[in-house]
ZAMARGU-4260 file (C-alpha; in steps of 0.2 Angstrom, whole numbers, plus 5000, padded with zeros to 4 digits):
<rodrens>
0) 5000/5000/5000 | 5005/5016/4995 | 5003/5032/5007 | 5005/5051/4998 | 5006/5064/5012
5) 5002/5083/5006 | 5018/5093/5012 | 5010/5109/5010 | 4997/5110/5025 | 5013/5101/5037
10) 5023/5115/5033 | 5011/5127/5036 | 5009/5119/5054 | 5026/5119/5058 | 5029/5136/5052
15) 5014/5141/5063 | 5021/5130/5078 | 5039/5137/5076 | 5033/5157/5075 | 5021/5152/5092
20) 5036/5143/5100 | 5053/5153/5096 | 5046/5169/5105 | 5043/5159/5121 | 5057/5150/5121
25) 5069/5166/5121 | 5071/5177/5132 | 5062/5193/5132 | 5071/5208/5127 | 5070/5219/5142
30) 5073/5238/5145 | 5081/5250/5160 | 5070/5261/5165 | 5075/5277/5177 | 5065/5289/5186
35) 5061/5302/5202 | 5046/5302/5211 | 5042/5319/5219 | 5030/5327/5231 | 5020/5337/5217
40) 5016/5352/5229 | 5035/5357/5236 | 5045/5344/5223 | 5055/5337/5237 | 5061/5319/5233
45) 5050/5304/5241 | 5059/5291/5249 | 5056/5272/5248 | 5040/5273/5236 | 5034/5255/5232
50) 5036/5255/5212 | 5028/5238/5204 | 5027/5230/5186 | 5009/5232/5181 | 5010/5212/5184
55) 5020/5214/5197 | 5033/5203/5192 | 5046/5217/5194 | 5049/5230/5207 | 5061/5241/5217
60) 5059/5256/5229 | 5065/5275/5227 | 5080/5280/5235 | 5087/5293/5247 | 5083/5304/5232
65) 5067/5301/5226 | 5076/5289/5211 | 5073/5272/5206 | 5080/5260/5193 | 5071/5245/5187
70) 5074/5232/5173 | 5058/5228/5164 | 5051/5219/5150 | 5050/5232/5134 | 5032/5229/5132
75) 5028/5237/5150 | 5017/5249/5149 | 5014/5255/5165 | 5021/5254/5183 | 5010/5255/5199
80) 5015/5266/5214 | 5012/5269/5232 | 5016/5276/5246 | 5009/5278/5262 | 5001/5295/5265
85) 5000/5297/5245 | 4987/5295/5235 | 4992/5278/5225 | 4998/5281/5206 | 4996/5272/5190
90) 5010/5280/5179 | 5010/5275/5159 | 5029/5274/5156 | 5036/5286/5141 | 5048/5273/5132
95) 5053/5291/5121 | 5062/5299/5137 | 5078/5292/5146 | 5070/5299/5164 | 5053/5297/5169
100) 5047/5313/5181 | 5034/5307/5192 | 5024/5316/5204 | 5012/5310/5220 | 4998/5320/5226
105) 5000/5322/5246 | 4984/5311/5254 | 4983/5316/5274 | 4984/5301/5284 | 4979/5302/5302
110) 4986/5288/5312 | 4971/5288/5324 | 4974/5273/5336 | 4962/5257/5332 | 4955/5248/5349
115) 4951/5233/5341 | 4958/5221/5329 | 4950/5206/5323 | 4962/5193/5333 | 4980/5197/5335
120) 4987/5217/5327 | 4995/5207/5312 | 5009/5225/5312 | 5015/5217/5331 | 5018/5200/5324
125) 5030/5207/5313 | 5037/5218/5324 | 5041/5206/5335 | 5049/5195/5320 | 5062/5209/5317
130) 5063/5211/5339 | 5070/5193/5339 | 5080/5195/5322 | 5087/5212/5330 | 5104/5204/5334
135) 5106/5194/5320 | 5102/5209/5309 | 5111/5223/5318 | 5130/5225/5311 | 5137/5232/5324
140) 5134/5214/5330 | 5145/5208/5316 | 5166/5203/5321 | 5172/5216/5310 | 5166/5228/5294
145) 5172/5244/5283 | 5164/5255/5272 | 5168/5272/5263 | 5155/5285/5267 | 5151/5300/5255
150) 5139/5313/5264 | 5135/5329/5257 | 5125/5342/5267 | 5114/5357/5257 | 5111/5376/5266
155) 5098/5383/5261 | 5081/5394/5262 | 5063/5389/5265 | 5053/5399/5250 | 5044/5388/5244
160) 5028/5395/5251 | 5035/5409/5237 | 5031/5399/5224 | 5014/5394/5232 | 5009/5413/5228
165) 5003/5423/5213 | 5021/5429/5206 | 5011/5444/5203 | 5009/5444/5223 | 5028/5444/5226
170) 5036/5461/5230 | 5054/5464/5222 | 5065/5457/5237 | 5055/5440/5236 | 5057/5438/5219
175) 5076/5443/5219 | 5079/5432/5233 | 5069/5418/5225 | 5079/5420/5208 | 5096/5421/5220
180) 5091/5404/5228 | 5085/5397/5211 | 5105/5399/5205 | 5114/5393/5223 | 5113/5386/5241
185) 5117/5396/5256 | 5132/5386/5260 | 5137/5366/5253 | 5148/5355/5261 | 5155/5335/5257
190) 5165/5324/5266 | 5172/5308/5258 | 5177/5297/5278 | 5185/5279/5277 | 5175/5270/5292
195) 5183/5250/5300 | 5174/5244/5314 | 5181/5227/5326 | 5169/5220/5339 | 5164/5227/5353
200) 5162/5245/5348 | 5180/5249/5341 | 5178/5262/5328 | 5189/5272/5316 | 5185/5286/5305
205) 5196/5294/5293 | 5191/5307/5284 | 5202/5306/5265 | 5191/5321/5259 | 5182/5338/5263
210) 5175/5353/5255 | 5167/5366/5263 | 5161/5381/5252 | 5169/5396/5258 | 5179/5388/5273
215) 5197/5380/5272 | 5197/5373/5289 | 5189/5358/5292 | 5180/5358/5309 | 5161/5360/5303
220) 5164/5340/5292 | 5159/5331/5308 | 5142/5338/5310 | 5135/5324/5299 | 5141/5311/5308
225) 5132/5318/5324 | 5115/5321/5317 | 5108/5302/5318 | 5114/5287/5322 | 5123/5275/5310
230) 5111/5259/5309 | 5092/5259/5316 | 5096/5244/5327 | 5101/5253/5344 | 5090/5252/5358
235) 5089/5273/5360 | 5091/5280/5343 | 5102/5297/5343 | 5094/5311/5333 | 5105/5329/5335
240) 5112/5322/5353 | 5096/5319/5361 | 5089/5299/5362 | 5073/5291/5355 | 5067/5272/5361
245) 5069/5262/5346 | 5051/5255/5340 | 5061/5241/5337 | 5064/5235/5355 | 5060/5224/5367
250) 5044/5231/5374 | 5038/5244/5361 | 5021/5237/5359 | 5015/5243/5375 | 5023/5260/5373
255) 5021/5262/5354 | 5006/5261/5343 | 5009/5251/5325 | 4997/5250/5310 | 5000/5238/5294
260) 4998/5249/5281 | 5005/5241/5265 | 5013/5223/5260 | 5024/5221/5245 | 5027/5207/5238
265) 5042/5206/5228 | 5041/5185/5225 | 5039/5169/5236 | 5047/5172/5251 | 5049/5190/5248
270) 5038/5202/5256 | 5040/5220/5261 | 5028/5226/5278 | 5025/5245/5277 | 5021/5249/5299
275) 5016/5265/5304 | 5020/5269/5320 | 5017/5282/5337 | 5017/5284/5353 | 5001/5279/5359
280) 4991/5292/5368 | 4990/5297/5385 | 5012/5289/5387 | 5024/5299/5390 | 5040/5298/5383
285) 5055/5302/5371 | 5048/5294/5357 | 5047/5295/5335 | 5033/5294/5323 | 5037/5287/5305
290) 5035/5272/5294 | 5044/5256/5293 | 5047/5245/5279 | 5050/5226/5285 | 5057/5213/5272
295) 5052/5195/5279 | 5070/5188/5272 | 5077/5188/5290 | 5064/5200/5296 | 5077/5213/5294
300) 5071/5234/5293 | 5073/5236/5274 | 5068/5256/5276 | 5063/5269/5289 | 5058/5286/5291
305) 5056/5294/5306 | 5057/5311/5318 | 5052/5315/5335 | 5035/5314/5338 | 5036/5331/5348
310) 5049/5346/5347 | 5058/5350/5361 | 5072/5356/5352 | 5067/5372/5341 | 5071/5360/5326
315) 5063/5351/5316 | 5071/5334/5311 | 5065/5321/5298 | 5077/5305/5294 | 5079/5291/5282
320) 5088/5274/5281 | 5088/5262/5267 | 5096/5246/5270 | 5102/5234/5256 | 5106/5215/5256
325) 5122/5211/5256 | 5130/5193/5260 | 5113/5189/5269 | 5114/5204/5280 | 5104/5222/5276
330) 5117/5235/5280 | 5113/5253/5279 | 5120/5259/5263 | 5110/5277/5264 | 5103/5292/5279
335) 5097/5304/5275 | 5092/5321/5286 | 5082/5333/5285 | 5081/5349/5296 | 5070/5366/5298
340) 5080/5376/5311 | 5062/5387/5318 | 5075/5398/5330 | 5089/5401/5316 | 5081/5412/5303
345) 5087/5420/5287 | 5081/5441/5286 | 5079/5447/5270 | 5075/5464/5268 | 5063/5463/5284
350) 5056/5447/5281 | 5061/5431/5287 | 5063/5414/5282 | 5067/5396/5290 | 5083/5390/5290
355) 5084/5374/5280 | 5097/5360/5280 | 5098/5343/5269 | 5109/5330/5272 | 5115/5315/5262
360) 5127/5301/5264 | 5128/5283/5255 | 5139/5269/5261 | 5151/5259/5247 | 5162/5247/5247
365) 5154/5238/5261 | 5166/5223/5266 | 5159/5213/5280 | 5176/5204/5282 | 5189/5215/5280
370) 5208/5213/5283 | 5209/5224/5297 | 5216/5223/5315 | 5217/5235/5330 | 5235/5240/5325
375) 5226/5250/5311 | 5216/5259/5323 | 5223/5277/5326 | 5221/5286/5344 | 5206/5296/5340
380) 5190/5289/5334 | 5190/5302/5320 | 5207/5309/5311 | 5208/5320/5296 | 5220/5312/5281
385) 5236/5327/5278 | 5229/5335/5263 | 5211/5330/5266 | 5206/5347/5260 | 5218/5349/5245
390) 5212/5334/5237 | 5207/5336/5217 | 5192/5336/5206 | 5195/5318/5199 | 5195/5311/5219
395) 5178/5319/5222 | 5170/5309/5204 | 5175/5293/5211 | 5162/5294/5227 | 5151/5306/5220
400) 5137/5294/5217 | 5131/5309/5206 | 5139/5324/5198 | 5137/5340/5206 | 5121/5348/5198
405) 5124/5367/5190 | 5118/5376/5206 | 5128/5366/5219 | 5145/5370/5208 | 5135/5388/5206
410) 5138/5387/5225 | 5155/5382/5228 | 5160/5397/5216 | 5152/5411/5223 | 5152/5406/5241
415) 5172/5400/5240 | 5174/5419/5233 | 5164/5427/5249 | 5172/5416/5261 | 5189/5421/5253
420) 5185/5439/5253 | 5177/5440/5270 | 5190/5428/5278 | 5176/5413/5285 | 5192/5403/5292
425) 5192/5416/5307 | 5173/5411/5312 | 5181/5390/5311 | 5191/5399/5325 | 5180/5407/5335
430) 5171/5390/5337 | 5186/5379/5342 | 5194/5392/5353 | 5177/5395/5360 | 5175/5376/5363
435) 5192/5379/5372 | 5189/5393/5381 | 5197/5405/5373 | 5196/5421/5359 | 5209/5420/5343
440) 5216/5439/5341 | 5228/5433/5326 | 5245/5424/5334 | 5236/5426/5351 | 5222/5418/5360
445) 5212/5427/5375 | 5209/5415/5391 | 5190/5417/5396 | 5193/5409/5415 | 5208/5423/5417
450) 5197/5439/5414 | 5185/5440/5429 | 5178/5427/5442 | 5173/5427/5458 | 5175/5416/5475
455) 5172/5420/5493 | 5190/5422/5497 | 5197/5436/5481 | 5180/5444/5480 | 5177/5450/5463
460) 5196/5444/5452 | 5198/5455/5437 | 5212/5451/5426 | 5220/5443/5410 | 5225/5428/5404
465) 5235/5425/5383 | 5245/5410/5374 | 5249/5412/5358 | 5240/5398/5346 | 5244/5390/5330
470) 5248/5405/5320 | 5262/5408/5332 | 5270/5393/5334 | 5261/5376/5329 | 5275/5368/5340
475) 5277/5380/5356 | 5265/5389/5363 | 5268/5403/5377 | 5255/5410/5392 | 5255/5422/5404
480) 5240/5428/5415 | 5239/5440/5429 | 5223/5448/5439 | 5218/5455/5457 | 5205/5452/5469
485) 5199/5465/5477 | 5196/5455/5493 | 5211/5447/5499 | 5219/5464/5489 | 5232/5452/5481
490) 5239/5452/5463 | 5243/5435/5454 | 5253/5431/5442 | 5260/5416/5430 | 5269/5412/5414
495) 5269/5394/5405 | 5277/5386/5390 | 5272/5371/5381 | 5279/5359/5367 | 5269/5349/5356
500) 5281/5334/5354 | 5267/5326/5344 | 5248/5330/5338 | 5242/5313/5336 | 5244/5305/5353
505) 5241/5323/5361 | 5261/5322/5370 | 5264/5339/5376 | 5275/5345/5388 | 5268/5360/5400
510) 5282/5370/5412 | 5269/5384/5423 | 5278/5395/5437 | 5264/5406/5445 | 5260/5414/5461
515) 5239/5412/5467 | 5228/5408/5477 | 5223/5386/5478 | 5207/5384/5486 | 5211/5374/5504
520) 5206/5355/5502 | 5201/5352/5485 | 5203/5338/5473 | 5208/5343/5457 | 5213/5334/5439
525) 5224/5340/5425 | 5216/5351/5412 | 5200/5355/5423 | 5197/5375/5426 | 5183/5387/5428
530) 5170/5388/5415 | 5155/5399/5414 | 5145/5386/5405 | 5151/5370/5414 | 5140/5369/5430
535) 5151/5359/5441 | 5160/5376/5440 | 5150/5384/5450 | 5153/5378/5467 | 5169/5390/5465
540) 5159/5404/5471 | 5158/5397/5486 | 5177/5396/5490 | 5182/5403/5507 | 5198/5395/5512
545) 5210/5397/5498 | 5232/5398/5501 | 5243/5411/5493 | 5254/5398/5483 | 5271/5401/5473
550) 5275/5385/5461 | 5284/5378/5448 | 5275/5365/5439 | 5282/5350/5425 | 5266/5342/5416
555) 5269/5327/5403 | 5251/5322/5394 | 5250/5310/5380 | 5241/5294/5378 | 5247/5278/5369
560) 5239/5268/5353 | 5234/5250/5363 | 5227/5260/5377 | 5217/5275/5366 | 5201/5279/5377
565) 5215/5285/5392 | 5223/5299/5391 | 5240/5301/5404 | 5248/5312/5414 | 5263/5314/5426
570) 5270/5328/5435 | 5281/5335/5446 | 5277/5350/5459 | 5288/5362/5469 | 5276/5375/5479
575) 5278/5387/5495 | 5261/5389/5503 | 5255/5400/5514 | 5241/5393/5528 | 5222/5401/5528
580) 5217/5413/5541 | 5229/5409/5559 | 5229/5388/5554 | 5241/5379/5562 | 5247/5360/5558
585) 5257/5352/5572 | 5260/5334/5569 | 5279/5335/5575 | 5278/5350/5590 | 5263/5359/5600
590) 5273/5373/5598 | 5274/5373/5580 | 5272/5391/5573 | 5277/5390/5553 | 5261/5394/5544
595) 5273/5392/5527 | 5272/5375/5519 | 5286/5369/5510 | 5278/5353/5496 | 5288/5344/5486
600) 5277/5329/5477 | 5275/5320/5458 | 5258/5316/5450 | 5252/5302/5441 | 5236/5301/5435
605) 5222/5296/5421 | 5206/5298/5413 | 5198/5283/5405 | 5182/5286/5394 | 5176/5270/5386
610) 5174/5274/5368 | 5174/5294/5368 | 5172/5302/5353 | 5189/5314/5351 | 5192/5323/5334
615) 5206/5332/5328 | 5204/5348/5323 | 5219/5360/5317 | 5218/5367/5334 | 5222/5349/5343
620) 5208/5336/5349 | 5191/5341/5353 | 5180/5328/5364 | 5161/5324/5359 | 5159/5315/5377
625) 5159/5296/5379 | 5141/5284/5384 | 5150/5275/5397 | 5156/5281/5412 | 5172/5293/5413
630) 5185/5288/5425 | 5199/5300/5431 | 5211/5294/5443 | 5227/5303/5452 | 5240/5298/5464
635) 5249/5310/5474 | 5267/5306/5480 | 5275/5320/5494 | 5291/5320/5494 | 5301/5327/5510
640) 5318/5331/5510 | 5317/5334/5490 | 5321/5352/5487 | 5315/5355/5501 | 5298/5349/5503
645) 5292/5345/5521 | 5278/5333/5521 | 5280/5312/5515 | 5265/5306/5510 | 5251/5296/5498
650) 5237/5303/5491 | 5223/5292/5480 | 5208/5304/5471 | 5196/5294/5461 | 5180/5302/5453
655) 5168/5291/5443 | 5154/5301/5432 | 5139/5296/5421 | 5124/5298/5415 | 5112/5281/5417
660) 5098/5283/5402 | 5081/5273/5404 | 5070/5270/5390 | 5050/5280/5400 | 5059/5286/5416
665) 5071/5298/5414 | 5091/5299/5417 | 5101/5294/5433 | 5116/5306/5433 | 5129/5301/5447
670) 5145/5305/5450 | 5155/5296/5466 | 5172/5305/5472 | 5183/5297/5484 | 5198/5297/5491
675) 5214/5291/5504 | 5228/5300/5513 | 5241/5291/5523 | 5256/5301/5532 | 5258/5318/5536
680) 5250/5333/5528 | 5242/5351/5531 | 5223/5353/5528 | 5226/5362/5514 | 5230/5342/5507
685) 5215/5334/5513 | 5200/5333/5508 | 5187/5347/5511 | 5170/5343/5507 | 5162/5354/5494
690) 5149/5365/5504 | 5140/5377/5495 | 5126/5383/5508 | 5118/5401/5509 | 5100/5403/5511
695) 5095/5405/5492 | 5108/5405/5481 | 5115/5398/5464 | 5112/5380/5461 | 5129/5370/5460
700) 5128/5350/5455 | 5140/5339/5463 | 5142/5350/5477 | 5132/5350/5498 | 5119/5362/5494
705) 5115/5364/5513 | 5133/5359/5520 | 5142/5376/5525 | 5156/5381/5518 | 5173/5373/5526
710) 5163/5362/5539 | 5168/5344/5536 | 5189/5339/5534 | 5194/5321/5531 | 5209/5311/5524
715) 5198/5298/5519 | 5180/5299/5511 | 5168/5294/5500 | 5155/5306/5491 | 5140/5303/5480
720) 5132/5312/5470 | 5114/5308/5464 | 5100/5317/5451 | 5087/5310/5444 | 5082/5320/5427
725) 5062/5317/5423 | 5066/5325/5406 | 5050/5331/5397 | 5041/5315/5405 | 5030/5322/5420
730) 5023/5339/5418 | 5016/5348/5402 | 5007/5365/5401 | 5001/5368/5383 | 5019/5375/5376
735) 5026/5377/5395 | 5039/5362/5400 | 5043/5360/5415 | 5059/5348/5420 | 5058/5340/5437
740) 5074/5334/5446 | 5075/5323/5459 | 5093/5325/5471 | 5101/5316/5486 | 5120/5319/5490
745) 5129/5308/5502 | 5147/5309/5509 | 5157/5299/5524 | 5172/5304/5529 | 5186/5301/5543
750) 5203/5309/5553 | 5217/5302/5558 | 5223/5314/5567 | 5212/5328/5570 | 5221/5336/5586
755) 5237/5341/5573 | 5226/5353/5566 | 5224/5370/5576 | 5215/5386/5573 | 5202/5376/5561
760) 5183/5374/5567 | 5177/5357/5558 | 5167/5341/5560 | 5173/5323/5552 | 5158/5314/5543
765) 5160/5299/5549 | 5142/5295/5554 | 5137/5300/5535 | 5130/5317/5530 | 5114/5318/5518
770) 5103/5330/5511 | 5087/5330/5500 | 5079/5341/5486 | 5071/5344/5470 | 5075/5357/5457
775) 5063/5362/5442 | 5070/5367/5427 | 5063/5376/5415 | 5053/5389/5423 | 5058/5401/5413
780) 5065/5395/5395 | 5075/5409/5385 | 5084/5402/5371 | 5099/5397/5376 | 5097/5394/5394
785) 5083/5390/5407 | 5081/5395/5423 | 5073/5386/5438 | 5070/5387/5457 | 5076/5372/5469
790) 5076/5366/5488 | 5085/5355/5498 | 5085/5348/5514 | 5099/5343/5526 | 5095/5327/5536
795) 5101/5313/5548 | 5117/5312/5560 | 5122/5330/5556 | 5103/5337/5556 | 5103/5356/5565
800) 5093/5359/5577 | 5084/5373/5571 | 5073/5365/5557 | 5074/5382/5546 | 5092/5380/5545
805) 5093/5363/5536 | 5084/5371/5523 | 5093/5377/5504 | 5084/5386/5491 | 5092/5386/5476
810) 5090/5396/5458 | 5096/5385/5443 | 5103/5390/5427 | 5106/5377/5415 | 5114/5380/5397
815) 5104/5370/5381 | 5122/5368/5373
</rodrens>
């Protein structure tokens, strides 16, 4: 049998098979498309908007900027968008333009709290999924890690409720200063910092690169680093040096109020959770507002934005934090802030306008196993490279993640210009001599503490104090100071020369002769002196017993790399003092008449902060403080029979200080001082406990608010020092703030030998001394200082018998700086 097959409708057939086929079995062409999402009111960027396929195969999130990138099949037409408090977007792609400009209409969202949930509030299950993931997905929990930050920080003008007007409405200054903004920023700064971090908490930040517009030196490149913290896994998040409890903490659910507002899902096993979140009502405490985006892969924060859910700061402060995968871990790779300065306004012509600042860093070349060791760790947690500020244009196009737009480079020109014309470098001054305590007046700096003060014992002090700075010498500086009280109607005197023998681990060499008055009994560490602004400063008013001293004095500081959060001294004293009032000290004779003291002794002594923050600056280091408790320690060796000195003995000082930060209570501040003589010395070696009474006076911490003057001597005692800081946490009056502080001071003390000491009217504290208060800040707030009213009450062994006179009242004044 013979079979003919017709070719003609089979190869029809597998032409139609082969067309269907093919196209499937390739892969799709696909395209790149790129955009910015805006607010379409003001135009600022939006951060971390959910963009989608219109399947929703594809998808990413805006970044720090507003700008996306995402790969897509050529034949997508549309891309779905949302973002919570937005109005949710459908936007048809142009495939004719390289850069789609999208904007999103504003959608008010109240985030009223709900009472009831059907079953479980699904937003606290996954809170508490990213709770228990916390450690795993914090990397500062990691051994080791480096990165390369970029950050850049804009100046500029709020006008854009200008714009919001009729131009026909604007009268000629608005419009010139609108059209002066439109073409530059008020001031632009970038910092390029090379960060390594080693488990627990060893950190290093070099800074390879700065620009400032119109400024040479580089003090103002380390405000970025303190505007937020690094990663949002800390329990207490900082936000321009004041804490926030993490709504991503142990706990938060019963402080904070979360809503789901939006799920993403990116593909099996992929999905983004959109919270909201608040302090719930009626709760008081230091806490944010924002929205969190939390991927389930690890249950790790993919994005967040937040700011304080009230102002207590006269700023206000939004920030942003975008998270990417990396090796399994989401590390932060962009923050960015945002801040409205409401007391720091710009006067143009009459009217005024809010200061505006926008910050920006990204994080590159994230290693999270680097080949790094302690040994590459420098003494300071920040240094600035040599010729960090000289570096070129092709540096600054490596970590730029984009080039500077035409008004930014507008900017740098004209401001570079004004700075070099108007000499901004001598304002960078001001602040760091003014952090030091001091005025630049070209080679020479004016000393604050030598110009007036006054104490008890001098009266009213008027007088002078200069050292010539770096523009003398960088290597050598010189001092003198000299002043009269009008009390003790004495004059003093001094001169001082030190050596910088080299920056980086702070070794200088001091030499100091002088004649002045030494307060009688106080415990004293290297490089503390009188400051207006430093509170425990103030207990010097109070000084009565002070001893006309000549000296000659030999300081060596430094500190070493192994051992970088101490910092070292040693010394050697030769003074002649003269004894307070008719005081006599008779441990050899009864007879004993000499009221000059002949002391010979050497120093040794240190001050260990637990990962302070110290950065140089061209004028030397400059500490940020420390989160741990500060330790200063000194011995004291006399040495009798060494050119001359009468007296052999030991002396241990030892002050611990800190500040103990709960998350809805307030702050335990405490500082303990302590101390041991043993052998012979005068009572102006021992220890005088710091009484500051009068019936209403100035409030001094760290000081016996109801202990007179001089009443208590020891050679060994213990003191301690306890406030208890509500914060904002108690009392609110509409816009009226209130601060209550709850104080207790305790000290004990013993005598050896209390007979050797004639002519001096005092008590021991051995039975313990304690005495009670409040203070309430805040009474009156001006803008850089509050004042408040206090009381204490002096109780126990050493009660008085007339009850009005164990009372204190006290007027505070505290500094907002």
């Amino acid at each position: 049998m013979k079979f003919q097959i017709n070719a003609e409708p089979m190869c029809k057939f597998l032409s139609f098979l082969v067309l269907w086929l093919v196209p499937s079995l390739l892969p799709a062409q696909e395209t790149v498309i790129k955009g910015r999402v805006t607010d379409a009111s003001d135009h600022s960027p939006l951060v971390f908007v959910n963009i989608l396929t219109e399947d929703g195969r594809q998808g990413t999130t805006t970044d720090i900027e507003g700008k996306f990138s995402l790969i897509i099949p050529q034949n997508t037409c549309c891309l779905r968008l949302s973002y919570v408090g937005y109005e949710s977007l459908i936007w048809h792609i142009d495939h004719s333009k390289e850069f789609q400009d999208i904007k999103m209409n504003y959608k008010p969202v109240h985030l009223d709290e709900v009472k009831v949930f059907p079953g479980e509030n699904p937003a606290h299950r996954v809170i508490q999924l990213a709770v228990a993931n916390r450690s795993r997905n914090d990397p500062e929990k990691l051994k080791k890690f480096s990165y390369v930050s970029y950050d850049k920080m804009i100046f500029t003008v709020g006008i854009d409720s200008l714009w919001m007007k009729d131009t026909t409405q604007l009268d000629t200054s608005e419009l010139k200063l609108g059209k002066l903004l439109e073409k530059q920023h008020l001031f632009l700064m970038e910092t390029v910092t090379r960060c390594l971090y080693i488990k627990p908490e060893l950190n290093q930040e070099k800074v390879l690169a700065t620009k400032v517009s119109g400024f040479r030196d580089p003090i103002i490149v380390f405000m970025i680093s303190q505007l937020q913290s690094s990663t949002f896994y800390r329990k207490k998040i900082n936000i321009l040096n004041k804490t926030y409890i993490n709504p991503v903490s142990r706990g938060s659910s019963k402080k904070y109020f979360f809503l789901m507002e939006d799920t993403v899902i990116h593909s099996p096993g992929d999905t983004t959770y959109i919270i909201s979140f608040r302090p719930k009502r009626n709760t008081k405490f230091d806490g944010l507002k924002g929205f969190l985006s939390i991927n389930s892969r690890g249950w790790a924060i993919r994005n967040v934005k937040a700011e304080p859910a009230k102002d207590t700061m006269g700023i206000l402060v939004k920030i942003q934090q975008a998270y990417q995968r990396i090796d399994s871990i989401w590390f932060p790779v962009q923050l960015n802030t945002d801040l409205i300065f409401k007391t720091a306004n710009f006067e143009h012509n009459g009217k005024t306008y809010n200061l505006v600042a926008h910050g920006i860093s990204y994080l590159r070349d994230i290693d999270l196993n680097p080949d790094i060791r302690k040994k590459d760790f420098g003494l300071h947690e920040v240094e600035i490279e040599p010729g960090a500020i000289r570096k070129k244009e092709d540096f600054w196009q490596q970590y730029r993640i984009s080039p500077l737009t035409g008004k930014e480079k507008e900017t740098y020109h004209i401001i570079d210009s004004i700075g070099k014309a108007e000499n901004f470098d001598k304002y960078a001054d001001v602040v760091q001599t003014l952090i030091t305590g001091s005025i630049p007046a070209g080679p020479i700096d004016i000393e604050l503490d030598k110009f007036m003060r006054y104490n008890d014992y001098e009266g009213f002090y008027m007088g002078a104090g200069i050292h010539t700075n770096r523009r003398f010498s960088k290597g050598i500086r010189l001092g003198g100071f000299g002043g009269y009280g009008f009390h003790d109607k004495t004059a003093k005197y001094g001169i001082s020369l030190s050596l910088n023998i080299h920056k980086p681990s702070e070794s200088v060499v001091r030499l100091d002769y002088y004649f002045k008055a030494l307060p009688s009994g106080k415990t004293s560490f290297e490089g503390e002196h009188f400051r207006l602004t430093d509170l425990n400063s103030y207990s010097d008013f109070f000084t009565r017993r002070m001893n006309k001293a000549e000296g000659i004095e030999m300081h060596f500081g430094f500190r070493i790399k192994p051992m970088r959060n101490f910092k070292w001294n040693v010394g050697f004293v030769r003074q002649n003092k003269s004894a307070f009032e008719n005081y006599r000290y008779t441990p050899f004779s009864a007879v004993d008449t000499s009221q000059t003291y002949h002391l010979t002794f050497a120093t040794a002594e240190f001050r260990f902060a637990f990962r302070e923050k110290v950065i140089e600056t061209t004028r030397g280091p400059v500490s940020l403080g420390s989160d741990y408790p500060v330790v200063r320690f000194k011995y004291t060796r006399g040495l009798k029979g060494i050119w001359d000195g009468d007296f052999s003995y030991n002396r241990f000082d030892l002050r611990i200080s800190d500040i103990l930060k709960t998350n809805y209570y307030g702050d335990l501040i405490w500082t303990f001082n302590g101390g041991i003589i043993t052998g012979n010395t005068p009572a102006t070696e021992l220890f005088a406990a710091n009484g500051t009474y009068r019936n209403f006076t100035l409030y001094a911490p760290n000081s016996f608010g109801t202990m007179r003057t001089d009443e208590f001597l020891s050679d060994r005692y213990a003191s301690l020092f306890l406030t208890w800081d509500f914060r904002d946490l108690l009392i609110h009056v509409r816009k009226w703030k209130p601060r209550l502080l709850l104080v207790t001071n305790i000290t004990f003390g013993t005598l050896s030998h209390p007979g050797y000491h004639q002519n001096y009217n005092f008590n021991t504290p051995k039975k313990g001394y304690y005495e009670s208060g409040f203070v309430i800040r805040r009474l009156l707030n001006l803008q850089f200082t509050d004042l408040g009213l206090g009381m204490l009450y002096r109780y126990g062994p050493y009660r008085l018998p007339a009850l009005k006179d164990n009372f204190a009242y006290k007027v505070s004044v505290y500094y907002s700086f």
